[in-house]
N, C-alpha and C positions, 0 to 999 in steps of 0.2 A: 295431854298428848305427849308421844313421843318427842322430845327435840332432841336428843343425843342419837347417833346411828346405834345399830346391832356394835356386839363387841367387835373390833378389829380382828384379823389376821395377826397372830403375833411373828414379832419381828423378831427372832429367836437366833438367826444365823451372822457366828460373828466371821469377822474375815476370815480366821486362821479357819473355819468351816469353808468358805468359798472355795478360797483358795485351794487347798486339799480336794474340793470337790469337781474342782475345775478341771485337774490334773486326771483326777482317778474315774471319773464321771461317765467317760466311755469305754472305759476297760469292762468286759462281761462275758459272759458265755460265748460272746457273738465272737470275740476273739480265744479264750480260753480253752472253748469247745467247739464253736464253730470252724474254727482256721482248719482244723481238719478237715472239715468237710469241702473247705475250696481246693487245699494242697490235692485229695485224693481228684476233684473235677477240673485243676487246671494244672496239677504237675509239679515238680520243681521251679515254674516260672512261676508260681502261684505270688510270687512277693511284687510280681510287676501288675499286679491286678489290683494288690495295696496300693503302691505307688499311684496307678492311673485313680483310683477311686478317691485316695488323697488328696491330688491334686486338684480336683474336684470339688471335693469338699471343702478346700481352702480359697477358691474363687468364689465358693458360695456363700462364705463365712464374711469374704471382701467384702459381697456385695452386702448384705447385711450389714456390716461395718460404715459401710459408704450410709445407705438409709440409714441408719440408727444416728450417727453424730447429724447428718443434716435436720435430722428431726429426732431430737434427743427428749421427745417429752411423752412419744409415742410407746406406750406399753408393752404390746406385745407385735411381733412381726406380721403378725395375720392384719394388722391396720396399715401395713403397707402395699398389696395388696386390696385391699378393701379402697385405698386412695387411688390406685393405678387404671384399676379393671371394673370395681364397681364392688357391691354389697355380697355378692355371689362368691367372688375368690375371695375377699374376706372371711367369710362362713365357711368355705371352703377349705380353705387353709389351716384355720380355727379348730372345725370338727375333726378334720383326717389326720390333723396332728395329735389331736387325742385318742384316736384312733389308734395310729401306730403306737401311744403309749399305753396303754391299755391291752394292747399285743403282747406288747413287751413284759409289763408284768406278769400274763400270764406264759409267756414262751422262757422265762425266768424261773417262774414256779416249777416247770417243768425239767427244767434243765440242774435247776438244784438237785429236785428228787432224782436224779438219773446221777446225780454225783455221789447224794447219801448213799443211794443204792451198791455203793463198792465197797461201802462197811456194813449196810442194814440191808438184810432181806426182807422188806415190805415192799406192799404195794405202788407203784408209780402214785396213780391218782389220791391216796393217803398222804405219801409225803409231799404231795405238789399240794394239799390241803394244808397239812399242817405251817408251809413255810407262805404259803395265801395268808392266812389267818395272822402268825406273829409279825410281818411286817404290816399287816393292816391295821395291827393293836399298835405299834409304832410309830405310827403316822400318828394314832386318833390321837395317841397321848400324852408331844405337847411337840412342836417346830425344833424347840431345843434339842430333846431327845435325837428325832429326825439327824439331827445338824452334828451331835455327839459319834451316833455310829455311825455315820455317814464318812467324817474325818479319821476313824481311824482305822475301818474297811478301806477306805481307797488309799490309804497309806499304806496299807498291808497290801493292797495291789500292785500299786505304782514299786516297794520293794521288790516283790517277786518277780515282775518282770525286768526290773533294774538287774536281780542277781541270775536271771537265766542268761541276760545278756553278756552278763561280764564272763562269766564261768562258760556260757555257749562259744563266746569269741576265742577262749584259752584253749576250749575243747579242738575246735575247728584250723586253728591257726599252730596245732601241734604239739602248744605248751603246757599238755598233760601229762600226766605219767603214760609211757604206753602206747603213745600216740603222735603221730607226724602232721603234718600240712596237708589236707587230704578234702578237696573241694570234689570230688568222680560222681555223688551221689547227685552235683547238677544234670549231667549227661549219661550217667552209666546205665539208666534203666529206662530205654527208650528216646533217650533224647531232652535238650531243652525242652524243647516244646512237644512232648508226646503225646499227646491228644490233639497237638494242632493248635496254630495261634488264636483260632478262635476261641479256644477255651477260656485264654484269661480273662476276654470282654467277658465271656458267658457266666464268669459266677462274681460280676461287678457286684447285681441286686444281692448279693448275697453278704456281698464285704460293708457295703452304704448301711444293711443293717446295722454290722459290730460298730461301727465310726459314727452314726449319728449322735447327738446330745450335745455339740461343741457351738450348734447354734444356740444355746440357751443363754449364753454368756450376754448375747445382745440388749437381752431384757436385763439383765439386771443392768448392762452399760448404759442404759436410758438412764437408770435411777441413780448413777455414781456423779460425782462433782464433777469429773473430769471424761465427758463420755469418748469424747474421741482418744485422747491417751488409753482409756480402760479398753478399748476398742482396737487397737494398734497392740495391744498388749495380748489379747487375748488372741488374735489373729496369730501373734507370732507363737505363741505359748502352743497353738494347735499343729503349726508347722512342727514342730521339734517332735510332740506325742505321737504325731502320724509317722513322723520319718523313724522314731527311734523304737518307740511301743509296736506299731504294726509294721512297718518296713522291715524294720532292724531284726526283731524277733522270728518274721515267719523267713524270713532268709536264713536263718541261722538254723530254723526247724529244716527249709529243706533241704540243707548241707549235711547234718547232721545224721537225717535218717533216708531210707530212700521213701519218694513218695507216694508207695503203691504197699507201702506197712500197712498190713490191717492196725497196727499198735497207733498210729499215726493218726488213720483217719478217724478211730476212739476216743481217744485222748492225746493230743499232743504233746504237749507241755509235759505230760509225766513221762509218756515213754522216752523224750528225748534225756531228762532227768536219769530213767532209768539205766539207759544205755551210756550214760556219762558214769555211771556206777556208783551214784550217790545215795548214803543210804537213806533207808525210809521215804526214799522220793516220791513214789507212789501215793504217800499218806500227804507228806507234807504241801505238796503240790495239789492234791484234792481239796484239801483244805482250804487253800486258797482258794481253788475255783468257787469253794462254795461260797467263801467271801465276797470273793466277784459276784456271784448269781445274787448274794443277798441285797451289794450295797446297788447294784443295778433294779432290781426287782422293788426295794424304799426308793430309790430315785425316778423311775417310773411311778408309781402312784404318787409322789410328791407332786412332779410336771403335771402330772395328768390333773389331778385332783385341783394345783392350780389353775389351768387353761380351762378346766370347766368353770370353777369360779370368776373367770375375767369373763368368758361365755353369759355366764348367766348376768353379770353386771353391764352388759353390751345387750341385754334382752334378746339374747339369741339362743338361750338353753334359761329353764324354768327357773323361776327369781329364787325357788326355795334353796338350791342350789348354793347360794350368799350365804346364806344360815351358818354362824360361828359360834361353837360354845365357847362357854366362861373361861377354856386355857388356851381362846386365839386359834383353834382348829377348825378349819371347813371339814366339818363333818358327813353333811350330806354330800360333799364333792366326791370324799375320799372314798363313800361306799358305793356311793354308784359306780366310782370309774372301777373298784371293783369287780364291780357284777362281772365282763367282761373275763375277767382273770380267771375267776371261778369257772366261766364257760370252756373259758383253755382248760383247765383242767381238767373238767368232763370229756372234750374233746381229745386230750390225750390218754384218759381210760378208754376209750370207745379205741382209737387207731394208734396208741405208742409207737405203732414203728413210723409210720410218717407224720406225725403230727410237729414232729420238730424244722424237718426240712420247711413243710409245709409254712409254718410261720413264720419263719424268715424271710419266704420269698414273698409272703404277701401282704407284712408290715413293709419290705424293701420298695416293691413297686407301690406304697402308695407314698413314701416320704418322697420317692421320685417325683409324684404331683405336685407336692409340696415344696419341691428343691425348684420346679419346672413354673409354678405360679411366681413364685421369691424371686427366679433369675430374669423373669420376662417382666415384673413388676420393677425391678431397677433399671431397668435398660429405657423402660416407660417416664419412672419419677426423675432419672441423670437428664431427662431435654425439660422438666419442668423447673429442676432446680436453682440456686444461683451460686455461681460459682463463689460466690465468699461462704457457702454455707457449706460448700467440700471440703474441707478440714480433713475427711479420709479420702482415696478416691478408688474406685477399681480399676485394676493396672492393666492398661492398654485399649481405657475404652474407644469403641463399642466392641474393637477383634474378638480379647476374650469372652467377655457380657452373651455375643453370641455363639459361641464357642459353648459354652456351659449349656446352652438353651439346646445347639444342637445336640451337645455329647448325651444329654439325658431325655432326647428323642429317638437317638440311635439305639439306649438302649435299652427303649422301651419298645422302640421297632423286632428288637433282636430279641427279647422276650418272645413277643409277638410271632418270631420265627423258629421259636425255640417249642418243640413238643410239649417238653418238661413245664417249663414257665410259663406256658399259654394258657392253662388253668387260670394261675395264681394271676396272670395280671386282666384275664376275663373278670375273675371277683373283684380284684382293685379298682376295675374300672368300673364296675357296679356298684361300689362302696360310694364310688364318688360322681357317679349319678343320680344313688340315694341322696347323696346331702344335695346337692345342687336342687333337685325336686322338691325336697324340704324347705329349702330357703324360699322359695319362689310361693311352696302351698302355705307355709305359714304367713310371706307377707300378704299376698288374697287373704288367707283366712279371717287376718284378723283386720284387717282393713274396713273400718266403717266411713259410712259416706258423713262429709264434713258440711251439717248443714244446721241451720239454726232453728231449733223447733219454735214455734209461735210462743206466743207471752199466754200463761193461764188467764181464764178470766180472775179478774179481781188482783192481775197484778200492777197492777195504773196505782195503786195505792200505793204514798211514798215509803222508798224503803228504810228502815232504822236499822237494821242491823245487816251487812254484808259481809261475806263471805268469801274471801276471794281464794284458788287455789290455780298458784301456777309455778313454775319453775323456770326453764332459762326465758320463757316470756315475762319474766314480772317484773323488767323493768318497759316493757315495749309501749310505746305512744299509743296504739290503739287498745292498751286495757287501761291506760290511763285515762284516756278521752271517755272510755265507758263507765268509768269511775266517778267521773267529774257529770256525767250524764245522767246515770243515777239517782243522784244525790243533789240537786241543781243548787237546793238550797241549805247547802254543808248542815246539815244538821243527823246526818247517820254516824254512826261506829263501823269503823273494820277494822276487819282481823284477815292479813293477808298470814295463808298458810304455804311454806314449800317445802316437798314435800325431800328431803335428802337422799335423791337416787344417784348413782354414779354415770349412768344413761344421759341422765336427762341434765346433770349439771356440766355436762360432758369429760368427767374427769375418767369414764370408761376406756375413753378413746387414747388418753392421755399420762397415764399413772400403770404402775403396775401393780398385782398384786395385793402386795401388803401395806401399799400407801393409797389404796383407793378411797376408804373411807378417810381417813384426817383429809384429803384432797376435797373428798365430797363435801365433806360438810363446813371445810372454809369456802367456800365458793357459793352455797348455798345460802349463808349466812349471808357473805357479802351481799347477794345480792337480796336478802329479804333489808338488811340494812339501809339500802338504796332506795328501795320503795316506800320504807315507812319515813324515811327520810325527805322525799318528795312529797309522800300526801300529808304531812306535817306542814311542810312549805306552805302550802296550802291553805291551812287553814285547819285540815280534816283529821276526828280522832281517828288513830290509828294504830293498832296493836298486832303483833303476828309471834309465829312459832315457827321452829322447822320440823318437820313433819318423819313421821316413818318413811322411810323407803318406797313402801307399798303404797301409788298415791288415794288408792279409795280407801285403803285402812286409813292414810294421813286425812282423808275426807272424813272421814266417819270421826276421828278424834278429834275436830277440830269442830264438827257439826254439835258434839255433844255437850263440846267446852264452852262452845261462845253463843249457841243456839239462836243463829241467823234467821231470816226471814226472806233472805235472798242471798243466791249462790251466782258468783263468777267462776267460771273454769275456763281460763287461757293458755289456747294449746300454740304449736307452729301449722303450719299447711299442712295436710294431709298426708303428702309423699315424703315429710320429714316430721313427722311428728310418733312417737313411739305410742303418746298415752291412744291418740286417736286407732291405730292398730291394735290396741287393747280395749278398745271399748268405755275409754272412761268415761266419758259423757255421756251415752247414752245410759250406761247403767248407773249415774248418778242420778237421772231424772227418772231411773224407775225406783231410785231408792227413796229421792226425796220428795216431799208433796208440799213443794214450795218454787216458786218463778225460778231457773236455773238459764245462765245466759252466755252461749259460748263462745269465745272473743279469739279470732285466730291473729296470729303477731307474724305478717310475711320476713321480717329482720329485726336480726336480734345482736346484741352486741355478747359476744360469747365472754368474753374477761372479765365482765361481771356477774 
């Protein structure tokens, strides 16, 4: 039988990768190419919709700082949640953030091919293929790779808008050839605010797109030596990218040109490039964009491709999902999240002219869900925590904590009152009453009732060889008592089997990523250690394995190796028990044609 898990996750991403990724990781089309499309909807004041959507995002970032060092062992954000609200906004949280990344890749693909498109006359949907396709060949073909062009795409990023800003401030402040101190293009063409101040609220969903991914930093802070420094670090790291990357630059765009430039709301960054009269700007600054679209479009299927594999290791998306080839890549993750991508691309051959607006606003309002479950989830776990364990804290709670809950009800109100946006956050909100329905029909579905079938005849005959199969129950008192009842007169063999699930060892809950399995299978260990350690005590032969993942596969290898005569399967109770939702007992007893005896364990000591 199996005792070693599937291959790992490889751990391929060294710092000088993070770190670079950290910085460049939300620079993308959403600022590159999108910024246009807010300057044209909110005007010259367009850089105060940064600003507000900024600061936002950095209360949300707190609060996640705050959870993450109190509970620095917690994997992914969606378990907090999941600890606040219940198993719903867990799943919730989980799916819709795959969700928006899965958008992402494809509202990237798209955005690329609309940039090639200023050197190549082909088709949209071709080159939104072709650039689908090589970063999906990049992901499959090793974490390294990934981690290689990753660091020097978002370098090439974090550059280009380093040099727009230095060369845009010289521009602006007069110290050009040709050119004076010359701010009019805030006012001159209609006004600060001419569309009206509500315009900046109205294209926030639209900015929360370009700026999300700076919560990702969380999950890895779980996993660093030091999670609240790494957490304190990263928080401030985000302040500076917002204020100087998005603030700094789209201020400087609408100084620069006026905001009602058809050149403007096309490409920004070039035409202001252009009108600064540098050559080849056009080229060079496309280039870049397309860097951006690439190293966002590999960093989306990474997340993605991750968060479904913690999914599927939480038994909350299909186990085949786990599956890692021989060079440490989640393979099935990375094609399924995928499929998605490709559908954006169909989806922008059938309607290119709206298909881009389109997905912005409807990846934006559902990270809003996302932002809205996370803000009300902290405000929840800050009255259960203890204060020695706030090491980070959110500043000025509960003021701000509900400040954030309100701001991202307002403006999802103001969607809601918005013509334009009433579409996109109707589907939002269907997206996430799809998952919410799912979590609810999958736990009925698979929910069997926990009951003990009768003993076969002819099973009164003493047993010789047992079988035992359980996981965080194998050390619990009542499969021991059934052990020792069995067997009255120590004269059987067992072979306790467990089986190395990340679920069931609870290291799903606890681990991130690419430390799930080593996590799993020390834990697993320890505890078959524990048991064969007591029924030795004893007196009683006792021998075990750890098992596949999959526990009827770990059944079935264990049935063939030690060829029992009687089966123990000890699960937890019902409403906490994952195998029982899966059926494993009852479909071991239609597999095997021998006494099978189900021992439920109401407490269990999880640290072994």
């Amino acid at each position: 039988m199996g005792a070693a898990p599937p291959t790992e996750l490889k751990k391929g991403l060294k710092q000088r990768h993070l770190t670079m990724i950290a910085m460049g990781g939300v620079i993308g089309a959403g600022l590159f190419v999108g910024s246009g499309t807010v300057i044209a909807g909110a005007g010259p004041s367009a850089f105060l919709t940064y600003a507000i959507t900024g600061v936002l995002i950095i209360l949300v970032m707190r609060m996640l700082g705050e959870m993450a060092t109190a509970n620095p062992s917690t994997g992914s954000f969606a378990d907090y949640s999941r600890t606040a609200l219940g198993g719903w906004a867990g799943f919730s949280v989980a799916w819709l953030y795959w969700y928006f990344w899965v958008i992402v890749i494809g509202f990237e693909a798209v955005a690329g091919a609309k940039v090639l498109q200023y050197w190549i006359d082909a088709p949209l949907w071709l080159m939104s293929l072709l650039l689908m396709s090589l970063m999906t060949v990049t992901n499959l073909f090793s974490v390294s790779s990934f981690g290689e062009f990753e660091f020097w795409f978002a370098g090439i990023k974090v550059a280009a808008i380093v040099v727009f800003i230095a060369l845009g401030t010289l521009f602006v402040l007069g110290a050009w050839p040709d050119r004076s101190l010359d701010f009019s293009n805030l006012t001159s063409h209609g006004g600060f605010f001419p569309l009206g101040i509500g315009a900046i609220f109205s294209a926030i969903v639209v900015v929360i797109f370009s700026m999300v991914g700076a919560e990702v930093a969380t999950i890895a802070a779980a996993e660093s030596p030091d999670p609240g420094r790494a957490i304190a670090r990263a928080t401030n790291s985000v302040i500076m990218r917002i204020a100087v990357f998005f603030v700094g630059s789209i201020f400087l765009l609408a100084v620069i040109l006026p905001w009602n430039s058809a050149e403007l709301a096309a490409s920004p960054y070039v035409a202001a490039f252009k009108l600064m009269g540098i050559p080849g700007a056009d080229h060079i600054m496309n280039a870049v964009v397309l860097t951006a679209v690439l190293s966002c479009l590999n960093s989306g299927l990474y997340t993605a491709s991750r968060m479904l594999f913690v999914l599927a290791a939480r038994r909350e998306a299909p186990l085949a999902l786990m599956s890692v080839n021989r060079r440490g890549v989640p393979m099935a993750a990375i094609l399924t999240s995928t499929v998605v991508g490709f559908l954006c691309v169909i989806a922008a051959a059938v309607s290119p002219d709206t298909v881009f607006s389109f997905l912005l606003n409807s990846s934006g309002a559902v990270i809003l869900f996302v932002y809205l479950l996370i803000a009300i989830s902290q405000i929840i776990l800050r009255t259960r925590t203890a204060p020695e364990k706030l090491t980070v804290r959110m500043w000025a709670f509960p003021v701000l904590s509900v400040l954030v809950v309100a701001a991202i009800l307002a403006v999802l109100v103001q969607m809601a009152l918005d013509e334009d946006a009433r579409t996109q956050l109707g589907l939002s909100l269907g997206s996430w009453a799809v998952v919410v329905v799912l979590y609810f029909a999958t736990k009925r579905l698979h929910r069997a009732p926990n009951v003990v079938a009768p003993v076969p005849a002819g099973a009164e005959a003493p047993a010789e060889r047992v079988l035992v199969l359980a996981n965080e129950t194998v050390n619990g008192e009542e499969l021991l008592d059934e052990l020792r009842s069995i067997d009255r007169a120590r004269k059987a063999e067992y072979f306790v089997c467990v089986p190395a699930n990340p679920i069931d060892t609870g290291q799903a809950m606890h681990r991130g990523a690419v430390y799930i399995w080593e996590a799993t299978t020390e834990a697993a260990q320890a505890r078959l250690d524990r048991t064969l350690e007591i029924l030795r005590s004893e007196g009683l032969q006792a021998d075990g394995a750890l098992g596949t993942y999959k526990p009827l596969r770990a059944l079935a290898d264990a049935v063939a190796k030690f060829h029992p005569d009687r089966l123990v399967i000890c699960t937890l109770p019902e409403e906490r028990s994952a195998w029982l939702r899966y059926d494993v007992v009852d479909r071991a007893r239609e597999a095997y044609d021998i006494p099978i005896t189900h021992v439920v364990v109401e407490s269990v000591h999880v640290g072994v």
